[in-house]
N, C-alpha and C positions, 0 to 999 in steps of 0.2 A: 336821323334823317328828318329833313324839315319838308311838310308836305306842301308844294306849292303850286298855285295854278294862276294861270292869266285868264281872266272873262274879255273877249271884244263881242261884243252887239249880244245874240243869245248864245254864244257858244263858251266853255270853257276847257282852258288846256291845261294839259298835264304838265308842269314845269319843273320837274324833279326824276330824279332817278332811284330806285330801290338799290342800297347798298352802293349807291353812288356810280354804279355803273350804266353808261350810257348803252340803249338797248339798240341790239341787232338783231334782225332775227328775216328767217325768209317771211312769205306774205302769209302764209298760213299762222305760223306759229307768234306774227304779229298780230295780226287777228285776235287769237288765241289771249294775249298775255294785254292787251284791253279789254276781253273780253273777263277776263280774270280780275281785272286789276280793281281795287276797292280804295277810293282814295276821298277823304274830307264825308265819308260817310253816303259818298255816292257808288253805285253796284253798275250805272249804264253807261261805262266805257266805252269808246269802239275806236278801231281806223278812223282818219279823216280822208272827208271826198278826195278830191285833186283840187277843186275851187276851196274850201277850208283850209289844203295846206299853203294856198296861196294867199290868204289871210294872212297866215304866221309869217309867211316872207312880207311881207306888210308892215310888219308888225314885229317882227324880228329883233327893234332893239330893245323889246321889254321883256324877252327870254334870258333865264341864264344858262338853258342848257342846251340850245339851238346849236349845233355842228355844223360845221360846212361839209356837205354832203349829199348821200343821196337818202328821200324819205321812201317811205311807202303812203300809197293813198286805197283808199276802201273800190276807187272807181277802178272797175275793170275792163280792160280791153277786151280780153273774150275771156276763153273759159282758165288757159293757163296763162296768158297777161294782166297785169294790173298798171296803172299809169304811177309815177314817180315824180319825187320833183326834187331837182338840187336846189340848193339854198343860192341860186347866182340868178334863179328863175327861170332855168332851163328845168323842162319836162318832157318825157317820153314813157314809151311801155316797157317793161321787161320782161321775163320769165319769172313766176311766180316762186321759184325754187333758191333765188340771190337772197343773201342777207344786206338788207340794207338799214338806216334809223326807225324806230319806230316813236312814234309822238300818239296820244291817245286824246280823245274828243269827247265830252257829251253837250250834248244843249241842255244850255240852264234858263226856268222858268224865268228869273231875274237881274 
C-alpha cells in the first residue's frame, strides 16, 4: 500500500485506500475511520466540510482515487443530516444512516 495524499492551499488529502478498498461507510462510522486513520505519521484526520469537498472536485484530476459518486462532508444539516456531494458538483442532505465515499482531511501547517 503506497500512502499518498494531495496538499492544495493548507489542507491535505487522503489519496489512497487501506487494502485498496475504496471506503463506504454511513456518516458516523465515516467520522469514525478519519478519526482513526494514521497516515504519513499524522494522528488529525477528519470528514471534510462540504466547501473542502468542493475543492477536491476542483481539483479532481490530481486524485487517483476519486469515484464518481456520492461523498460524505463533516457539515451537517441538523442533527440526523449531513450535506453530500457527487463528484458531477451536485450537493444535497441525506440521512446520516447511507453509506456513501468517505475521503479524509487535515490542515497542514505547510
Amino acid at each position: 500500500m503506497i500512502e499518498r495524499v494531495i496538499k492544495i492551499n493548507n489542507l491535505m488529502f487522503q489519496d489512497f485506500y487501506q487494502n485498496n478498498k475504496i471506503q463506504k461507510a454511513n456518516w458516523q462510522s465515516g467520522c469514525n475511520y478519519c478519526k482513526e486513520l494514521k497516515l504519513l505519521g499524522f494522528e488529525d484526520w477528519r470528514l471534510p466540510t462540504i466547501d473542502e469537498l468542493k475543492i477536491v472536485l476542483k481539483y479532481r484530476h490530481y486524485f487517483n482515487t476519486i469515484q464518481g459518486g456520492w461523498y460524505w462532508s463533516a457539515t451537517k444539516y441538523n442533527s440526523n443530516y449531513s450535506f453530500r456531494l457527487y463528484f458531477d458538483g451536485y450537493n444535497n442532505d441525506d440521512s446520516l444512516i447511507y453509506g456513501y465515499y468517505i475521503l479524509c482531511v487535515r490542515e497542514s501547517i505547510n
